[in-house]
C-alpha positions in Angstrom: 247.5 -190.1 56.2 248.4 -193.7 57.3 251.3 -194.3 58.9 254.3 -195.1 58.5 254.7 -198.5 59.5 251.2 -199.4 57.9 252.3 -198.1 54.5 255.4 -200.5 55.0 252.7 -203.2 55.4 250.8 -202.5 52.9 253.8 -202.0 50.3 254.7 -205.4 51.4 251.4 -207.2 50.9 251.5 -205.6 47.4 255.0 -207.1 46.7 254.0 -210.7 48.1 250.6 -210.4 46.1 252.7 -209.7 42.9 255.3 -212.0 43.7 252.7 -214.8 44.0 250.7 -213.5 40.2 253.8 -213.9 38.8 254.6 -217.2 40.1 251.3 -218.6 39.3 250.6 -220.5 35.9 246.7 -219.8 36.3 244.5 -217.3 38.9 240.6 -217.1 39.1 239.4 -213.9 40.4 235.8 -213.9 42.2 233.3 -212.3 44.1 232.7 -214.5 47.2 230.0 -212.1 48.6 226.9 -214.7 49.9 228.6 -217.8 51.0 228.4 -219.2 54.1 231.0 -220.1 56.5 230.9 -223.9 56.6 230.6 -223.2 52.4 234.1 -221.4 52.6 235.8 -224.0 54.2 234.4 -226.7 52.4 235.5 -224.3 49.4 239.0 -223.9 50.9 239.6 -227.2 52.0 239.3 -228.4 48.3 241.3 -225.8 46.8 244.1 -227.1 49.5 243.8 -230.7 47.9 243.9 -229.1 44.9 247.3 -227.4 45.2 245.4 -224.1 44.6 246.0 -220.9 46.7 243.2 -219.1 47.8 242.9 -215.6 49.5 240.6 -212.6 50.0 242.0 -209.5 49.0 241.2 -205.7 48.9 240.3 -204.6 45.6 243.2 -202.0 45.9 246.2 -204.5 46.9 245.2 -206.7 44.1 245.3 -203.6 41.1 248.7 -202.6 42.6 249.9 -206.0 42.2 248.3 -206.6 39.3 249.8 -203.6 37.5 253.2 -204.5 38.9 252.7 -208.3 37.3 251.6 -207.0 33.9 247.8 -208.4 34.3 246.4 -204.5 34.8 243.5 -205.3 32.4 241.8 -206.7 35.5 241.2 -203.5 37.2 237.8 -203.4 35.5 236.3 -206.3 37.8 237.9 -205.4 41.2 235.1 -203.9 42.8 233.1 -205.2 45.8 234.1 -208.4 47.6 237.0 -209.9 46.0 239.0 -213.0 46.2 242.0 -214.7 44.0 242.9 -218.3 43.7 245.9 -219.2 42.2 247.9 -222.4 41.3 251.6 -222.4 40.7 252.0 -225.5 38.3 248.6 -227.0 37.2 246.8 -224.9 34.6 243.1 -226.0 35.1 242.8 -226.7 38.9 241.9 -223.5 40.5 239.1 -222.9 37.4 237.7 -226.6 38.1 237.3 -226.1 41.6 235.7 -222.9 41.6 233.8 -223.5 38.2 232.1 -226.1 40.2 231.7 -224.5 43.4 230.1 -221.2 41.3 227.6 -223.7 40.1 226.3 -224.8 42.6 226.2 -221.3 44.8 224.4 -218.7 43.0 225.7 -215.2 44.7 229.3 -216.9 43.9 230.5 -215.6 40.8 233.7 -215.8 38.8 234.8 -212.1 37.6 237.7 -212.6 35.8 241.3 -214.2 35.7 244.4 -215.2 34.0 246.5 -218.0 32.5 250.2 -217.4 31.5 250.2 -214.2 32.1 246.9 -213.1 29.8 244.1 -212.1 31.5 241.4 -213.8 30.0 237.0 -213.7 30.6 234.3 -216.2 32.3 233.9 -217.4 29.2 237.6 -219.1 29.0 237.7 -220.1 32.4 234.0 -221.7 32.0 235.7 -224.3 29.5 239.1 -224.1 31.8 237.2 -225.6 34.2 235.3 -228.3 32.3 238.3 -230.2 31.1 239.0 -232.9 32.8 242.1 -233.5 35.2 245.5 -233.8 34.1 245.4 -237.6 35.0 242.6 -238.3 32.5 244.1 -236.1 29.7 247.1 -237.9 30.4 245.1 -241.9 30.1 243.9 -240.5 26.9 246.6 -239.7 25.3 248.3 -242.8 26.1 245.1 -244.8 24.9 245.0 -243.0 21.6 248.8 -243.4 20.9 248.5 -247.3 22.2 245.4 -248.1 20.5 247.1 -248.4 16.7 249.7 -250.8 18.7 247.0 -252.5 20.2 245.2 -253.5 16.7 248.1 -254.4 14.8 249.1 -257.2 17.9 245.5 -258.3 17.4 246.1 -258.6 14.0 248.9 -260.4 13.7 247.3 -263.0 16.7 244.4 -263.3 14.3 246.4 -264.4 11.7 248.7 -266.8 13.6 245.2 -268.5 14.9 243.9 -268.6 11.5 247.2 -270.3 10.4 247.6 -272.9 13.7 244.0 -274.1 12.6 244.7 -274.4 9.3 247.5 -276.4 9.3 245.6 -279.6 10.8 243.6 -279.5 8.1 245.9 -279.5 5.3 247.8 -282.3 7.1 245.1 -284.3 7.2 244.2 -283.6 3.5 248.2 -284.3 2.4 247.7 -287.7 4.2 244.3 -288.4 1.8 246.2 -289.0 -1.5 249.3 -290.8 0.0 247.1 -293.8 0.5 
């Protein structure tokens, strides 16, 4: 039996961990087994920037926590090396930075993760982390709702040119049959 004051430990890594699920918008689970050294802190360094969290965790811890945050259908993948990234206000960071750090490392591999409190596959957090950042989304948008704007301005300049070299003419041509 362990004792006492490690149980206490433990219970309390288990109450941060689930603390921290449920403050997250977004987590990525992996299996980190096969990476180098210089590759994880190349890996955590961007995650940092990133604004993501990133920490290895026992298999055990993280299915304690898990079940306390409501996310228990990810007991299935927590088996060998496991780690969690997780992002408190930005939906799609942790899944970019590790989508494109798992494609470049073959033993790296995404098992599972969550977004709002689902727990969803590889597949979802495949196209999670293909979108493009929030910035971009954000320049689109405004181009799309600017670009009507932008036509009718060009429009109505057009016109006003067509009319300022018009009017010479018909001056000219009022002029003719005075004379």
């Amino acid at each position: 039996m362990p004792s006492e004051k490690i149980l206490e430990k433990k219970k309390q890594a288990v109450a941060e961990l689930t603390e921290k699920l449920k403050g997250s918008c977004a987590g990525v689970i992996v299996d980190y087994k096969g990476i180098t050294v210089d590759e994880d802190t190349k890996l955590r360094k961007e995650l940092r920037e990133a604004g993501v969290e990133y920490k290895v965790v026992k298999n055990t811890l993280l299915h304690l926590a898990a079940k306390e945050a409501g996310l228990s259908e990810i007991d299935s993948v927590l088996e060998g090396t496991t780690a969690i990234a997780l992002c408190a206000d930005d939906h799609v960071a942790a899944a970019r930075v590790i989508g494109k750090f798992a494609d470049t490392h073959k033993n790296y591999n995404i098992k599972s993760g969550f977004l709002d409190g689902e727990v969803i596959g590889t597949d979802m957090i495949n196209s999670l982390a293909k979108l493009p950042s929030r910035e971009i989304l954000l320049a689109t948008v405004c181009n799309v709702f600017n670009a009507p704007i932008a036509a009718f301005a060009r429009a109505i300049q057009a016109v006003v040119d067509q009319k300022s070299e018009e009017t010479p003419v018909e001056a000219s041509q009022e002029e003719t049959p005075a004379e």
